[in-house]
N, C-alpha and C positions, 0 to 999 in steps of 0.2 A: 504493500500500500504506500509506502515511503518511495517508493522509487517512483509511481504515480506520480505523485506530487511533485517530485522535483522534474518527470520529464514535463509536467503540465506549465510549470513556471518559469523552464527553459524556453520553450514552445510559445511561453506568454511575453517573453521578454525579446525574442527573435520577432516575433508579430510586431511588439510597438516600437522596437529598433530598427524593423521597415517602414513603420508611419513617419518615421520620426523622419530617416533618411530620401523620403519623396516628398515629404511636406519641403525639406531643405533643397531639395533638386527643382522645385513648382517655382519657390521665393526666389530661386538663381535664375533664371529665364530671363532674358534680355530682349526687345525684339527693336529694332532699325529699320530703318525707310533709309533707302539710300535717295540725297537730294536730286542726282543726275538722271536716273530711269525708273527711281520710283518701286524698286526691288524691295519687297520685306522680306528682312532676315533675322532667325530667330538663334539666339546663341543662349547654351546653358552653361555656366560654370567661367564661360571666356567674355572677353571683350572685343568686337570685330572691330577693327581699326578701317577697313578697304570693304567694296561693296564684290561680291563674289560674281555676277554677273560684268559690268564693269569697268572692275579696278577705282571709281573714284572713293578719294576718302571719306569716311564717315564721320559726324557732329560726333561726340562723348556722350552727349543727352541722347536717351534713348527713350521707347516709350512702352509702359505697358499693355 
């Protein structure tokens, strides 16, 4: 019965240490309007500097 319990609170702590780590991955999302053609691009975790269709540079201010 003991061993129950701990695989049930292993099992519980893996479940909300995925909630945890896609709520953090949603909040990182970036998305960019390139000025020159009007391209949306969406970047998680990075900063796009250059529009990937392109090449012109991209504002810093991005928008969600």
């Amino acid at each position: 019965m003991a061993i129950l319990i701990v695989y049930v609170g292993v099992f519980l702590a893996i479940i909300l240490l995925a909630i945890l780590f896609y709520t953090l991955a949603v909040q990182s999302r970036k998305n960019y309007t390139c000025p020159a053609c009007g391209e949306r691009i969406q970047m998680e975790h990075l900063e796009a500097s250059h529009c990937n269709m392109c090449g012109a540079p991209l504002d810093r201010a991005y928008t969600d």
